[in-house]
C-alpha positions in Angstrom: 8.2 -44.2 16.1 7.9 -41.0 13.6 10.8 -38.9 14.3 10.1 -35.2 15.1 12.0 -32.8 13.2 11.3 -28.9 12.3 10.6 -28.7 8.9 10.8 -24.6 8.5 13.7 -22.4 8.1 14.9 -20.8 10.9 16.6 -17.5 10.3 18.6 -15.4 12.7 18.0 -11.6 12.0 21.0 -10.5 12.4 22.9 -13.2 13.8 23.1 -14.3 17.5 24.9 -12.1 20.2 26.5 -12.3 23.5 27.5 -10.1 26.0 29.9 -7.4 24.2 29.0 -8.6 20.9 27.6 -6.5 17.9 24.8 -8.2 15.5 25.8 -7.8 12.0 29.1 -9.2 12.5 30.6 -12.3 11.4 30.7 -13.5 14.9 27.3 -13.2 15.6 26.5 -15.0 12.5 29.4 -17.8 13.9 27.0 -17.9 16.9 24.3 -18.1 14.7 25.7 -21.2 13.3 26.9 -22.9 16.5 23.4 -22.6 17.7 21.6 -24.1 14.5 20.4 -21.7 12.3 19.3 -22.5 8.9 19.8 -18.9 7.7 20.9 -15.5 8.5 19.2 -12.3 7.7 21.6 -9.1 7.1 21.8 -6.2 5.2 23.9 -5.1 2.1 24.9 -1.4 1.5 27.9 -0.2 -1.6 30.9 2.1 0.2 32.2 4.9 -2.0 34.8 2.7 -3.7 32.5 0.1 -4.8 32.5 -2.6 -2.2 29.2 -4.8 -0.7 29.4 -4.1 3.2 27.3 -4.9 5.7 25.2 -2.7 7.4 21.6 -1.7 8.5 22.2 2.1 9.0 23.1 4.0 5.8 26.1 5.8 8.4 28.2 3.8 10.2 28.7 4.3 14.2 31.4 3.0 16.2 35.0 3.8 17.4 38.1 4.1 16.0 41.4 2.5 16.8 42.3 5.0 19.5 39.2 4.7 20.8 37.2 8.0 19.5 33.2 7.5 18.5 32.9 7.7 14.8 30.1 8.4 12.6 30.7 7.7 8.7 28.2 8.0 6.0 29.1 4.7 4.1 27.9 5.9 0.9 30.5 8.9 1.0 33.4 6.9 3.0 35.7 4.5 1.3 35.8 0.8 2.7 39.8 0.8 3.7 38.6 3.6 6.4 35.1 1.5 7.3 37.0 -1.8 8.1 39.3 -0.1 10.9 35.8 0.7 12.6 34.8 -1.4 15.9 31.2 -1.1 16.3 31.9 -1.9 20.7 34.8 -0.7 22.6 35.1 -4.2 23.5 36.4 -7.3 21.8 37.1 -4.9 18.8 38.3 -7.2 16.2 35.3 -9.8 16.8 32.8 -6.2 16.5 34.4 -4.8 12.8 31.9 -4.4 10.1 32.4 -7.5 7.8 32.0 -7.5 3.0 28.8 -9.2 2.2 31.4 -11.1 0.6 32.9 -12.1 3.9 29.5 -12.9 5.1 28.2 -15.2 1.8 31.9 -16.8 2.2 31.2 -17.7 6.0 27.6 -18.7 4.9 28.7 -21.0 2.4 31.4 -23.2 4.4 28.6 -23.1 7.4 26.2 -24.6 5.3 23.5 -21.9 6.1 21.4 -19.9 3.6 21.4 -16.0 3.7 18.6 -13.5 3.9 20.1 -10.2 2.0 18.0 -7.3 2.9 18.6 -4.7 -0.3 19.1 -1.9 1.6 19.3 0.5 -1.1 16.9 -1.6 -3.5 17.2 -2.0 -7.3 20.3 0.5 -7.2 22.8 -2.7 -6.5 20.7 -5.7 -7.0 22.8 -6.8 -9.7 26.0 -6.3 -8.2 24.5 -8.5 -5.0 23.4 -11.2 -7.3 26.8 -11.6 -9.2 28.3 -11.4 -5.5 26.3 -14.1 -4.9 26.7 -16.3 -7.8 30.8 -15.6 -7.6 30.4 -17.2 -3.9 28.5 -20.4 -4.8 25.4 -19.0 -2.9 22.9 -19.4 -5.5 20.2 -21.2 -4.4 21.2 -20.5 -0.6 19.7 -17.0 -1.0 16.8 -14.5 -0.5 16.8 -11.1 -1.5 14.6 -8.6 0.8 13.7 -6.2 -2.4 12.4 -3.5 -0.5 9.5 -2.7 -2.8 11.5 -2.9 -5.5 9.3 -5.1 -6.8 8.8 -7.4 -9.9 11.8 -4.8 -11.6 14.2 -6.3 -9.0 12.7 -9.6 -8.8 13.1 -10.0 -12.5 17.0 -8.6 -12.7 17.9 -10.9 -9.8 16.8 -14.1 -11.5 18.7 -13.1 -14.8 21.6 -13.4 -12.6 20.9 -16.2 -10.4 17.6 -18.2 -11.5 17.5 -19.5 -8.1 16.7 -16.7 -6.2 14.2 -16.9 -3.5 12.3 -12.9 -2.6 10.8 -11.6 0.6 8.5 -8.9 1.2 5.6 -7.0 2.9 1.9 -8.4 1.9 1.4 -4.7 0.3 4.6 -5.0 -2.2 3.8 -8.8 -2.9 0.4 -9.2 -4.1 -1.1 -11.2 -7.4 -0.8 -8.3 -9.5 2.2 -6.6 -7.7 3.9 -10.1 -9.4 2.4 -11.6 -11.9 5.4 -10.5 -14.3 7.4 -13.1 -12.1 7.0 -16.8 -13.4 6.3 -19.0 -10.8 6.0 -16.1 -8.2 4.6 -18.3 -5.3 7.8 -20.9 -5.3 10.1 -18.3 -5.0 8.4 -15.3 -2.6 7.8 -15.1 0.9 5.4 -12.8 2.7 7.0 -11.3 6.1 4.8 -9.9 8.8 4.8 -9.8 12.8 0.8 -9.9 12.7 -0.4 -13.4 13.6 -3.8 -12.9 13.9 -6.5 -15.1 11.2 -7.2 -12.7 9.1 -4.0 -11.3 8.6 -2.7 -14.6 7.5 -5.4 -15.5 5.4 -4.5 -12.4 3.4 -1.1 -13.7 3.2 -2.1 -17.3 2.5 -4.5 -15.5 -0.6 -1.4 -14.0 -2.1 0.1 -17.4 -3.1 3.2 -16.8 -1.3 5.3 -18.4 1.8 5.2 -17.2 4.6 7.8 -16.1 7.3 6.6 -15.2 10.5 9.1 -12.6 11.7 10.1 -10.4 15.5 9.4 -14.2 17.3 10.4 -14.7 20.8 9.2 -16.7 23.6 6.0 -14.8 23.8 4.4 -14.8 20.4 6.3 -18.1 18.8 3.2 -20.6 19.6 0.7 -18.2 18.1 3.1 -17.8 14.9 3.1 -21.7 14.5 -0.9 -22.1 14.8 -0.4 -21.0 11.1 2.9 -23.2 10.0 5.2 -20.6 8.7 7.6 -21.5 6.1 10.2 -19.2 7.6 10.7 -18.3 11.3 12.9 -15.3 12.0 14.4 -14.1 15.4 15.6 -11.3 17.0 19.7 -11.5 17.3 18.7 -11.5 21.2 16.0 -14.4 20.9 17.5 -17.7 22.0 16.3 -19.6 18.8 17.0 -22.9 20.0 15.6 -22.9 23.2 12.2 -21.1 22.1 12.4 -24.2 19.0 13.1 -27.0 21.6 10.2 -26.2 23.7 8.2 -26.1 20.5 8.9 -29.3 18.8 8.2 -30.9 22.1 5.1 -29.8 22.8 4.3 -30.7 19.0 
C-alpha cells in the first residue's frame, strides 16, 4: 500500500504558542519543532550596536526586570538593554527577545528551515546572509525581501547561492525578475487569496507558491491548488489541521 506523506513545507509564522507564551521567541519556535514544523517564519531587525534581533515591530514592547512596561525603538536602543526585556509578565525568561543568531542556531540543531522576513529590506540583507552562511543555514533559508526586489535577490545569492525568496505576486512578476537566473526554482509567491483566478496569476508567474494565514477554515480550499508552502498562524494548531488533511487525501 502507497504510503501517505505531505509533500509541502509547513511553516509556523512565528512559531507555536501556549498559554503565557510570546511568538517570536525561541520557545515558541521549540514548540514549533516539537509539533513538526518544517520551517519557521520570523523577522530580522539591526539594534543600535549592530546585532540581528528578532522582531516584527520596529519598537520593542514589554516589561522590564522590575516589572515596568517598556517601549524601545530598536533601531536607537543597544542590544545589552533589549535582551533584559520580557515581552509577558509571565514566564519571563522563556518570553525575552532572542539574536537571529540564536534563532538560525536553534534552527539548525532542530533540523528545520527558516523563513527571514527582511524587515528593513536591502539595508541588512547582506549582513543576514553572512549570518546565515556563518550558522550552516544555507540552503535551509528564505529571505522575505520586502520588495526589495531583484537588487536584494541578487546580493543574497552572492552570499549564499542557495537562497530560496518570497514575495507578493505584485513584487514577483516575469519582468520584476528576470535579472535573477533561475528565478522560478528559488521564489515563492505568498498570498491568503485562494480563489482560481488569483492562483492562476500566481501559477503564470513561474513561481511557488505558499498559501499563507491557514487555519481550520480556509486550509482545504488552500490545497485544491497544492501549495508548495503552507504557513500558519503561531495560534493555528498545524498538526491537527494537517492530520485531518492527509486523511481525507
Amino acid at each position: 500500500m502507497r504510503k501517505i506523506k505531505k509533500t509541502w513545507i509547513t511553516s509556523a509564522h512565528q512559531g507555536f504558542v501556549d498559554e503565557n507564551l510570546h511568538s517570536n521567541t525561541l520557545a515558541a519556535y521549540e514548540l514549533a519543532a516539537k509539533k513538526g514544523a518544517d520551517m519557521i517564519e520570523t523577522d530580522a531587525r539591526m539594534t543600535k550596536d549592530g546585532v540581528l534581533i528578532v522582531n516584527h515591530d520596529e519598537d520593542v514592547k514589554g516589561y522590564d526586570k522590575s516589572g515596568n512596561e517598556v517601549k524601545l525603538v530598536i533601531s536607537e536602543t543597544d542590544y545589552s538593554d533589549i535582551k533584559n526585556i520580557s515581552l509577558l509578565k509571565e514566564r519571563i525568561e522563556e518570553n525575552r527577545i532572542p539574536t537571529l543568531e540564536e534563532t538560525l542556531h536553534l534552527a539548525y540543531f532542530s533540523g528545520m528551515c527558516i523563513n527571514i522576513d527582511l524587515k528593513e529590506g536591502i539595508k541588512n540583507a547582506a549582513n543576514v546572509a553572512r549570518l546565515v552562511a556563518k550558522t550552516g543555514m544555507r540552503g535551509r533559508t528564505v529571505y522575505a525581501t520586502n520588495g526589495a526586489g531583484a537588487e536584494a535577490i541578487n546580493l543574497i545569492l552572492s552570499i549564499d547561492p542557495q537562497a530560496r525568496f518570497i514575495d507578493t505576486k505584485q513584487n514577483y512578476t516575469k519582468e520584476a525578475l528576470k535579472t535573477v537566473k533561475d528565478y522560478p526554482a528559488k521564489c515563492y509567491v505568498y498570498t491568503g487569496d485562494f480563489s482560481d483566478e488569483n492562483i492562476e496569476e500566481i501559477r503564470s508567474s513561474g513561481c511557488m507558491l505558499a498559501a499563507i494565514s491557514l487555519n481550520e477554515d480556509n486550509t482545504k480550499e488552500a490545497f485544491r491548488h497544492h501549495p508548495d508552502m503552507a504557513e500558519y498562524p503561531h495560534t493555528s494548531d498545524f498538526e491537527k489541521i494537517e492530520a485531518e488533511l492527509l486523511k481525507v487525501n
